[in-house]
C-alpha distance (Angstrom), angle and dihedral (degrees) to the residues before:
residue distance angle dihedral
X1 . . .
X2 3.98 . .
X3 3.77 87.0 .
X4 4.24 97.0 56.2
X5 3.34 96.1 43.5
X6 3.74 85.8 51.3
X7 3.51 91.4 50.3
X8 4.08 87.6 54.7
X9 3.26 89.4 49.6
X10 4.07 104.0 49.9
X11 3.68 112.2 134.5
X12 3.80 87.2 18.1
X13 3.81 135.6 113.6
X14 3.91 113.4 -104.8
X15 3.67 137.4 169.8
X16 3.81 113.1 -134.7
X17 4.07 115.2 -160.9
X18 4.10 104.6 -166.7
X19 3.95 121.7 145.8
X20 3.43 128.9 -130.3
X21 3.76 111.5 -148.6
X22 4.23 101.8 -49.1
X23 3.84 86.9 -23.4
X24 3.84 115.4 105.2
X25 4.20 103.5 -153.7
X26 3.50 120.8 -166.9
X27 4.14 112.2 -155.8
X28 4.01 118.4 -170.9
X29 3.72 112.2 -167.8
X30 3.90 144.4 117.0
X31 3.45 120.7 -84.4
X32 3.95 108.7 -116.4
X33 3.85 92.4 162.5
X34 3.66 148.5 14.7
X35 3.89 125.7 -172.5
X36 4.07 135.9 -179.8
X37 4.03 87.9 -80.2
X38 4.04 106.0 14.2
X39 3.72 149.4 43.7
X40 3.70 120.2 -149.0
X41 3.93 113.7 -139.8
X42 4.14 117.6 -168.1
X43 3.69 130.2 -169.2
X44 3.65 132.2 177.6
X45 3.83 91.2 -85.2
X46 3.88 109.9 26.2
X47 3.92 145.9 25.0
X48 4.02 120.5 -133.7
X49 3.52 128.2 -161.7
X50 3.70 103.2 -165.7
X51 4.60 112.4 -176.2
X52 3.72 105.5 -138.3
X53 3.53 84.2 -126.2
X54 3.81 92.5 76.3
X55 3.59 88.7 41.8
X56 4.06 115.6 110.8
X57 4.05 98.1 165.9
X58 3.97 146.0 -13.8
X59 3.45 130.7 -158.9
X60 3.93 136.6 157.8
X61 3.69 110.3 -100.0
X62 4.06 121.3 -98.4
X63 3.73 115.2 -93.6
X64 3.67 95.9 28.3
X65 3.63 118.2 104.0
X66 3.90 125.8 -123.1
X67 3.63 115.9 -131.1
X68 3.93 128.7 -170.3
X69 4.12 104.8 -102.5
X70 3.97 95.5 -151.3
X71 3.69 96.6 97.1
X72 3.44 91.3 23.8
X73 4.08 121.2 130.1
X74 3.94 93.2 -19.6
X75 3.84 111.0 151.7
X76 3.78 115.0 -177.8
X77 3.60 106.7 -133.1
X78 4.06 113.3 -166.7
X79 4.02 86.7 -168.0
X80 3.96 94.6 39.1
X81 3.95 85.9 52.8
X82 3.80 95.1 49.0
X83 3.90 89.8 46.5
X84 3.87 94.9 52.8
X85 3.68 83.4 46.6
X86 3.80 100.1 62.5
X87 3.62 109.9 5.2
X88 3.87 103.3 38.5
X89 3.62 105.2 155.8
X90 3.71 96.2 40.9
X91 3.34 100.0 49.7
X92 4.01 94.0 42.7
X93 3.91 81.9 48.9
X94 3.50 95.8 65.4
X95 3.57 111.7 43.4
X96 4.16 116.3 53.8
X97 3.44 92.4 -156.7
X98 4.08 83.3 74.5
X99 3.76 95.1 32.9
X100 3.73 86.3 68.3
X101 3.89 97.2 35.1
X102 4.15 89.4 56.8
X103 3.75 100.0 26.0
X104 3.67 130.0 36.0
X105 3.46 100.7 -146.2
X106 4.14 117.4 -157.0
X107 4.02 125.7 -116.9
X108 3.82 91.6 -93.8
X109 3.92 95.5 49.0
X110 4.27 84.0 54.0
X111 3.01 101.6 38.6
X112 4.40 85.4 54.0
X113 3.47 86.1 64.2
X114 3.68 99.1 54.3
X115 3.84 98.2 56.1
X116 3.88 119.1 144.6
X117 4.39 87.6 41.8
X118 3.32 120.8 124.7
X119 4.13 114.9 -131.7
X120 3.45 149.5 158.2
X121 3.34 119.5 -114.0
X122 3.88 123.3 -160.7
X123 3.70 122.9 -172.9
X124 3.92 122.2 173.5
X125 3.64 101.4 -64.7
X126 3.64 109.0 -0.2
X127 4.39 135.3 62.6
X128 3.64 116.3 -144.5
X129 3.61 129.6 -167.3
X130 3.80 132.6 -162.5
X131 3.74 153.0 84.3
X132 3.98 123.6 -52.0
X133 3.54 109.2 -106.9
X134 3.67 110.5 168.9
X135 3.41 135.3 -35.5
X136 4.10 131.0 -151.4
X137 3.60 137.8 179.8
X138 3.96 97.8 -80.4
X139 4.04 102.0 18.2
X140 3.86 138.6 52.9
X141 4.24 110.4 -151.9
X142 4.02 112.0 -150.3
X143 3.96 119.3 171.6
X144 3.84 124.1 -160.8
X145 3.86 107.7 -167.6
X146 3.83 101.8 -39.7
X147 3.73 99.0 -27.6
X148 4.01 120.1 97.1
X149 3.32 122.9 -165.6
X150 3.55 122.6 -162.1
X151 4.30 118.2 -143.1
X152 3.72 130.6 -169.7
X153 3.71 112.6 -115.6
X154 4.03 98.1 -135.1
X155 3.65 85.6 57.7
X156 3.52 99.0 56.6
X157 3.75 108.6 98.3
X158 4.12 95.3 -175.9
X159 3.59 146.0 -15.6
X160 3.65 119.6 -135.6
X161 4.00 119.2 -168.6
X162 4.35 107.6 -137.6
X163 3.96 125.0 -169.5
X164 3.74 111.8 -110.8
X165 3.99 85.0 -115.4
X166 4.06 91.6 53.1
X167 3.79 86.8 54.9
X168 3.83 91.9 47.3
X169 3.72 93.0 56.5
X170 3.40 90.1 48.0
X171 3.74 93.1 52.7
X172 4.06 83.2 48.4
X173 4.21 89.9 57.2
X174 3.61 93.1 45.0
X175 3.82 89.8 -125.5
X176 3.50 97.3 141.6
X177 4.08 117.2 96.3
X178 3.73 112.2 -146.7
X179 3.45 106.7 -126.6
X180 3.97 91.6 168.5
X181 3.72 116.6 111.9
């Protein structure tokens, strides 16, 4: 159910209630992608990957209109058409807009692609911090400095994507718990 009206809502504004833990967390963004297990949320500043797991509710935000999605963003594309047409898999290879049209890719296959970013990761009691280092089918990798620490993807409540500069002022406060061992 989470994932249709996701799907109705793509390029839209939502609201996103999920809880981390004890911690209800309200996340307003637009939805740029939704997977088997996830929806991606952006804003102007940061990038949320949010498991549907953690998610208790979604709504569009008050004040901001709803609008059928059927017509919605559809560009006819002579080219595009003729490319789909004989080279399907190549040309859907290359462009992740189509990757997550034909495929709905799961949280580790995304979050693959986004190696080298620096995030915040929460699970249900504890907030990580560091850069993306790989991701497989069961595990998330993040390093901070020279320490990796390895996290279990169905405890990961959300992803959040921080600046480099975010993270150093963190770092500055001493805000971070370390959770390495």
């Amino acid at each position: 159910m989470l994932k249709r009206f996701f799907k109705m809502k793509r390029n839209q504004q939502v609201v996103v209630y999920s809880k981390a833990g004890e911690e209800a967390i309200q996340t307003l963004g637009k939805v740029s992608a939704i997977g088997r297990d996830f929806v991606m949320l952006t804003n102007l500043k940061d990038r949320f990957w949010i498991s549907y797991e953690a998610i208790e509710s979604a709504n569009i935000p008050q004040g901001v209109p709803n609008f059928s999605n059927s017509h919605q963003y559809f560009i006819y594309d002579n080219d595009l058409k003729r490319k789909l047409l004989y080279n399907f898999g190549e040309t859907v290879s290359k462009r992740d807009v189509l990757i997550q049209q034909f495929y709905e890719e799961s949280l580790s296959t995304n979050l693959r692609s986004w190696k080298n970013t620096w995030v915040r990761v929460r699970t249900g009691s504890d907030t990580l911090f560091g850069k993306i280092m790989d991701a497989d089918k069961l595990t998330l990798t993040i390093a901070l400095w020279n320490e990796q620490t390895k996290l279990d993807l169905i405890h990961i409540t959300y992803v959040q994507s921080i600046r480099f500069l975010s993270l150093v002022s963190l770092l500055g406060r001493h805000q971070i718990k370390k959770v390495f061992q």
